[in-house]
N, C-alpha and C positions, 0 to 999 in steps of 0.2 A: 696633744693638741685638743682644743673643745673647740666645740661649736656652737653658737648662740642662732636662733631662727628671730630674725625681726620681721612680724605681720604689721603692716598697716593696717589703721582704724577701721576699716569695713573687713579686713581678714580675720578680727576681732568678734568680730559682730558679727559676719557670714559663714557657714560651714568650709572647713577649711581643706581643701581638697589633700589629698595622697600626694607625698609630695613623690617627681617619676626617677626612679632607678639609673644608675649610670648605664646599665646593659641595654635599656629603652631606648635613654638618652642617645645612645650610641648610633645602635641600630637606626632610628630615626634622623639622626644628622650628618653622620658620618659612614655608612656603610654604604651609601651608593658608591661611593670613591673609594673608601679603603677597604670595602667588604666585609662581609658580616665576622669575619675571624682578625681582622685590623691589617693583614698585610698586604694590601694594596691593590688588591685584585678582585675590586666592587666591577657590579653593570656599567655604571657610569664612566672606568676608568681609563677604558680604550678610546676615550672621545677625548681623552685632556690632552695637553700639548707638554705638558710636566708631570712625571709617573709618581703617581699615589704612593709616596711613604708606607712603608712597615712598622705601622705603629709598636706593633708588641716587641720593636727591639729600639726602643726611646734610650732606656737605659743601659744595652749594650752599646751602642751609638754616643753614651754618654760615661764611658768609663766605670758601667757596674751602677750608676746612681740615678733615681727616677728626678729629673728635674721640675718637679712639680710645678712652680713659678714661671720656668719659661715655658713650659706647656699650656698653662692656663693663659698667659699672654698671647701666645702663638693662636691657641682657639679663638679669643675673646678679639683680637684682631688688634690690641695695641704695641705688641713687638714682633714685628716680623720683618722676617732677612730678607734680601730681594731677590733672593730665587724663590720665593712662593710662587704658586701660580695664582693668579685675579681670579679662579675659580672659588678656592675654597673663599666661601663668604664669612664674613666677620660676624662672628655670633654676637659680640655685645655689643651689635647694633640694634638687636631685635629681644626681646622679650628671653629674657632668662629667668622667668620665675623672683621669688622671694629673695631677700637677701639675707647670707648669714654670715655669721664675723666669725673669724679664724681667728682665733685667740693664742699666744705664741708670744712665749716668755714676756708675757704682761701687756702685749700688744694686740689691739685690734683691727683685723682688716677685713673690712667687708669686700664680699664674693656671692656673687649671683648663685643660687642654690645648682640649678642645671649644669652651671659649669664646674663646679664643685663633684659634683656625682659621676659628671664625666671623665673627669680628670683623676678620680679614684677612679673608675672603671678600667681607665688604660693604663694606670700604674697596676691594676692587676693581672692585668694578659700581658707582660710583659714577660718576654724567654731570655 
């Protein structure tokens, strides 16, 4: 898989910031609810009315395989099942940074970088 980084014309021409880590990422949007180690037992998570998922077993949950696509959905807020809770908010509502194209057998799809980073981040702490 590659990845292509597309800057806009002023990201061209302005210094071009760091781009932030899945572990950041993480920590910063997701660990009040599922906690700083992914399995569900963030500050925030005793206040919800629907118990914070164990991220780090996505892929045991899913027959050994990390379903990357419907994770990224599931984050970005356009496929989700209707037991979610109206808690977790829909990240690609708001500002996910740069976009870059996931390149896959001759195809390109662009994906907001942030949720890209995150979405490796939780394929990797997965038991």
């Amino acid at each position: 898989m590659r990845y292509l980084i597309i800057l806009g014309a002023l990201g061209l021409a302005a210094c071009v910031e760091e781009p932030m880590d899945g572990r950041t990422a993480y920590l910063v949007d997701c660990a009040g609810c599922h906690g700083p180690d992914g399995r569900g037992d963030g500050p925030d998570a005793r206040d919800l009315a629907v118990v914070s998922p164990d991220l780090t077993r996505i892929s045991a949950r899913n027959g050994g395989t990390f379903p990357r696509n419907r994770v990224m959905s599931t984050i970005d807020g356009l496929n989700r099942a209707a037991h979610f809770s109206a808690a977790m908010p829909e990240f690609g509502a708001g500002d996910m940074g740069d976009t870059i194209i996931i390149e896959e057998n001759g195809l390109g799809t662009p994906v907001p970088e942030r949720l890209l980073v995150l979405t490796d981040y939780l394929e990797s702490i997965q038991r």
